[in-house]
C-alpha positions in Angstrom: -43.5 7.2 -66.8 -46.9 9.2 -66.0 -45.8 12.0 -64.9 -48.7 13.6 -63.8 -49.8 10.3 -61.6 -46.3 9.9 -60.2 -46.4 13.8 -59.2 -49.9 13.2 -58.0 -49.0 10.5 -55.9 -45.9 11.8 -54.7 -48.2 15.3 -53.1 -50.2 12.6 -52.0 -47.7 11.2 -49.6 -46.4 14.2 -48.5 -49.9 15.2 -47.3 -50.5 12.0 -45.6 -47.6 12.3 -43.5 -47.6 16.1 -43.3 -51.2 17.8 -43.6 -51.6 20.9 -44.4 -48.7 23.7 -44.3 -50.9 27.1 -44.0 -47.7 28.7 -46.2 -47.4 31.9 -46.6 -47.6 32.9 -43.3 -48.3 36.8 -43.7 -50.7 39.3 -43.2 -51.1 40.4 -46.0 -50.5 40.5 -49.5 -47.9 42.8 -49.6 -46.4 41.2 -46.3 -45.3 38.5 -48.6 -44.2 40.8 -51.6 -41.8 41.8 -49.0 -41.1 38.3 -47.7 -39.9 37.1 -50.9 -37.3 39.8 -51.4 -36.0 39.4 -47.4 -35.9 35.7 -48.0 -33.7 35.7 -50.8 -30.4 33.3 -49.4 -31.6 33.7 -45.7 -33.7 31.8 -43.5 -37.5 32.2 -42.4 -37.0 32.6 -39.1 -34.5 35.6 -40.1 -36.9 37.1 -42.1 -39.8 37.1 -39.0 -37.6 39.2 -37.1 -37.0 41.5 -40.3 -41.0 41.9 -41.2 -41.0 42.5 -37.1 -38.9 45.3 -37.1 -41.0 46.6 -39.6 -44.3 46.5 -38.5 -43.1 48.1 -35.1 -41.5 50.6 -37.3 -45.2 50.5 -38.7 -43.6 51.0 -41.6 -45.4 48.0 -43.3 -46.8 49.7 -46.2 -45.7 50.1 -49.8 -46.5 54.2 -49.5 -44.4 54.1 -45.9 -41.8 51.9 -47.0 -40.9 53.9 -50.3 -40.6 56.8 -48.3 -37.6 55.5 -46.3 -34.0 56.2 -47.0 -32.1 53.4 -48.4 -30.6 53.3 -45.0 -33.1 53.2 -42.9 -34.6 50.5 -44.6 -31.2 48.4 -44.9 -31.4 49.1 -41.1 -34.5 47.9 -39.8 -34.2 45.1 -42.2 -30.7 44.0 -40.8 -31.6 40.5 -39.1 -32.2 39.1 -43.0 -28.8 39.9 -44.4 -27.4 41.1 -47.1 -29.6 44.4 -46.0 -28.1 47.3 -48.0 -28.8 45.1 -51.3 -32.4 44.0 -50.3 -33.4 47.5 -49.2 -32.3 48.4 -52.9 -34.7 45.7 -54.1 -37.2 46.3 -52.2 -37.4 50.1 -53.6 -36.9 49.0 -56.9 -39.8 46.5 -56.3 -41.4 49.6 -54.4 -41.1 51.8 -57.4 -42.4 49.6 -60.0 -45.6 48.6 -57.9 -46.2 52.6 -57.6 -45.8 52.8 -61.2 -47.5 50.2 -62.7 -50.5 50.2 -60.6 -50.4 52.8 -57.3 -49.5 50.2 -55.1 -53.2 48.4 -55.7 -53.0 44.7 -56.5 -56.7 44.8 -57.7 -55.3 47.2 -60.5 -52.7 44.4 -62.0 -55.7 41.9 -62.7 -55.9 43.0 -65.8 -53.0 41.2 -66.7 -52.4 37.8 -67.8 -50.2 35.8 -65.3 -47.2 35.7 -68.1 -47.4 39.4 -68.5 -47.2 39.4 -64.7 -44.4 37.6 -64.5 -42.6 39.5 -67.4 -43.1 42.7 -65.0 -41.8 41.5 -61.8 -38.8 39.7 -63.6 -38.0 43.1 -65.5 -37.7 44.9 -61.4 -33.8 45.0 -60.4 -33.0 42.0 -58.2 -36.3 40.1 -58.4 -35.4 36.9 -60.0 -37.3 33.6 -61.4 -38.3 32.2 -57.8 -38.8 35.5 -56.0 -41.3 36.7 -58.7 -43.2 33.2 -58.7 -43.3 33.1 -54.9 -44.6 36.5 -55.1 -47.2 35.8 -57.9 -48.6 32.5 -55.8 -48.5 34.0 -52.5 -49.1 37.7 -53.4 -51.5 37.5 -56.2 -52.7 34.2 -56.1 -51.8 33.3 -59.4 -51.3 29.8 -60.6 -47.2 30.0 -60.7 -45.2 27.0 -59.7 -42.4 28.1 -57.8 -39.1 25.9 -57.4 -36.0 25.9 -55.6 -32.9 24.5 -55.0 -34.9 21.8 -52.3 -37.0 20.9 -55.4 -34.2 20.6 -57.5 -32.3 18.3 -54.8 -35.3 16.0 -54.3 -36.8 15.4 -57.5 -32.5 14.7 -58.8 -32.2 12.1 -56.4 -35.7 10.2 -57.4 -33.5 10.5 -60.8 -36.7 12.7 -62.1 -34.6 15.4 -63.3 -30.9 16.5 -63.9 -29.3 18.3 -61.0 -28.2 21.3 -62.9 -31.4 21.4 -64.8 -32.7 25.1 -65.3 -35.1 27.1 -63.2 -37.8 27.0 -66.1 -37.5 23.5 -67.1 -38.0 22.4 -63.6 -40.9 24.6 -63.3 -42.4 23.4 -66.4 -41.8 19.7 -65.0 -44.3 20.8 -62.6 -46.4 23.0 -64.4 -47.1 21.1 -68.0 -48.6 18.1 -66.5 -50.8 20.0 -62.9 -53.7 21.4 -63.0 -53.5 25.1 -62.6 -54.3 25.6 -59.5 -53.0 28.2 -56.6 -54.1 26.2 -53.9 -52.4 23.0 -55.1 -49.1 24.6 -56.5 -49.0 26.4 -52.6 -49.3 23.5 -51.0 -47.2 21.1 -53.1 -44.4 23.7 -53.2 -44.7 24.0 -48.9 -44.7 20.2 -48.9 -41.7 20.2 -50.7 -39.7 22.5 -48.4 -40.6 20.5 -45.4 -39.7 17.4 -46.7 -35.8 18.6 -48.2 -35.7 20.3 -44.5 -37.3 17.3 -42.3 -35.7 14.4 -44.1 -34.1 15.2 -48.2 -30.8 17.0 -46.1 -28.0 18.4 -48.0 -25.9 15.8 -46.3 -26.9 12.7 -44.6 -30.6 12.9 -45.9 -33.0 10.3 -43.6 -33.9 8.2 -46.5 -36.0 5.6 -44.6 -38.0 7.8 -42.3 -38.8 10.0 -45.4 -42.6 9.9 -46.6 -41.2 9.9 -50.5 -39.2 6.9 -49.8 -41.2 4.6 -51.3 -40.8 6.2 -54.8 -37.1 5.3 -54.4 -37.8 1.5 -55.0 
């Protein structure tokens, strides 16, 4: 098997039947640091009413947001759930961004995208996918970020194991792509609305799908 032509080729239908996702949908890039902490076992539109509490807190910024009791963060951050444990995330995030750089993503580009990565997975409560969602979407770094809809899709082409670990399916991605934001955004997007459109948990619609072909 070519990996890299049957991954290639597999984008390429998605984006035939799909076109372009425009994901992440945020205003800025700290909009999605947050977004990938209020996501964390909740839905999107959940987390749009979460970020909207918070920007008519206007509350919205990392100096603003630290500044907050535990409380009144778990509080306005409610419709996400699980709120008292992401509002303790999203300090500890907080606090680490204030330290390591004064809350300027400009001042982190010094770093290499592993050392990055090392940061934001050494934060309390910021594991493998929310620090590679936040690397991609936040600081545009070439980071392939999977999930349990890549892991369900990519099982049942019989590409990988289903209880294969996060960083060997990343690496399935990653050691055969290009390094390239754009293209790991997109692909990762694509991937989404496929396992949500058509690659269901239960009773997935097979022969509407635009991967079925790479059943055969």
């Amino acid at each position: 098997m070519n990996r890299e032509k049957l991954l290639n080729d597999m984008f390429a239908a998605m984006q035939h039947t799909l076109g372009s996702s425009n994901w992440w949908p945020a205003e800025s890039p700290f909009e999605v640091m947050v977004g990938a902490v209020l996501t964390q076992n909740t839905n999107w539109k959940n987390v749009e009413k979460a970020i909207h509490n918070l920007k008519n807190a206007q509350v919205l910024t990392p100096e603003k947001m630290l500044c907050l009791q535990q409380d009144e963060l778990a509080a306005l951050i409610r419709p996400a759930g699980y709120f008292n444990v992401k509002a303790k995330r999203l300090h500890n995030l907080l606090r680490w961004f204030h330290n390591a750089s004064e809350f300027s993503f400009s001042k982190l580009d010094t770093l290499s995208m592993e050392e990055l990565r090392a940061e934001l997975l050494s934060v309390n409560g910021i594991g493998q996918e929310t620090a590679d969602s936040i690397l991609l979407y936040a600081f545009e770094r070439p980071s392939f970020v999977v999930d349990a809809y890549t892991r369900r899709i990519f099982n049942r082409h019989s590409l990988v194991e289903e209880d294969i670990y996060y960083e060997d399916l990343r690496d399935f991605f990653m050691d055969v792509l290009p390094q390239d934001v754009a293209l790991y955004n997109e692909y990762h997007a694509s991937i989404v609305r496929v396992a949500k459109d058509w690659c269901l948990k239960k009773a997935p619609q097979c022969e509407s799908c635009p991967l079925k072909i790479f059943l055969e």
